[in-house]
C-alpha positions in Angstrom: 22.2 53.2 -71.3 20.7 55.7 -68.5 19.7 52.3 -66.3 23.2 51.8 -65.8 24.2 54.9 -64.2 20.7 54.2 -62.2 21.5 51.1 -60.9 25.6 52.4 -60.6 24.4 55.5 -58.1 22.0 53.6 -55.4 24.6 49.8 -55.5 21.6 47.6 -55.7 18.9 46.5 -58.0 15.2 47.5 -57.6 12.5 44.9 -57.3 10.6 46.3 -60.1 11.9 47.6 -63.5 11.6 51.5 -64.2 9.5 53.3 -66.8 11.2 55.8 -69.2 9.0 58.3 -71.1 10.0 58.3 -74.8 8.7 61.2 -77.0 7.4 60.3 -80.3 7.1 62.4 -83.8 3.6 61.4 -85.4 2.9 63.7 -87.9 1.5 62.6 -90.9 3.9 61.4 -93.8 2.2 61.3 -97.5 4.2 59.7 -100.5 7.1 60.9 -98.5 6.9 63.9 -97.6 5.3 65.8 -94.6 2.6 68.2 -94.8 2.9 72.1 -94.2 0.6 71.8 -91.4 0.1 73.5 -87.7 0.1 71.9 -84.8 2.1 69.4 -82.4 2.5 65.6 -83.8 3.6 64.0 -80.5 2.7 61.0 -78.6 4.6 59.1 -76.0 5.7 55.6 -75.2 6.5 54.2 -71.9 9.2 51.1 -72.2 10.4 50.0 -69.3 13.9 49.6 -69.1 14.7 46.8 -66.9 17.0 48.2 -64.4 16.4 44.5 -62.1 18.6 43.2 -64.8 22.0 43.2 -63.5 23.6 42.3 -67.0 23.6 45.6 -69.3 23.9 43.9 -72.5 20.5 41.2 -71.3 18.8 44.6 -70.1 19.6 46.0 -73.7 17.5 43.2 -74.9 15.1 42.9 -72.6 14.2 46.7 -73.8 14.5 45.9 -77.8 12.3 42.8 -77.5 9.7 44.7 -76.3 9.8 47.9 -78.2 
C-alpha cells in the first residue's frame, strides 16, 4: 500500500489521515454488455487511507471498511 512508503519517507505519523483520488469507470452496462457510445464514463472517489494508523494490515482495514 502507497501509505506505507508515505509514512516510511517522513518517520512519523500525521495527525490526520490522507485522501487518495480513485478513478472510477461508470459507463452504462445493459444485460451485460456495454454500449457503443461516445463520451467519458468517469467519476471519482476519495477514500482516505489512514496513514495515522501505524499498523499496515489495521490501515488495510480501516480502508476496506469504508469503501
Amino acid at each position: 500500500m502507497r501509505s506505507g512508503v508515505i509514512l516510511g519517507h517522513k518517520g512519523e505519523l500525521p495527525d490526520e489521515p490522507l485522501t487518495a483520488m480513485v478513478p472510477v469507470n461508470i459507463a452504462p452496462n445493459r444485460n451485460g454488455q456495454k454500449e457503443a457510445s461516445q463520451g467519458d464514463y468517469l467519476s471519482f472517489m476519495f477514500p482516505r487511507i489512514y496513514t495515522s494508523e501505524a499498523d499496515p494490515l489495521k490501515r488495510l482495514r480501516a480502508v476496506n471498511l469504508r469503501m
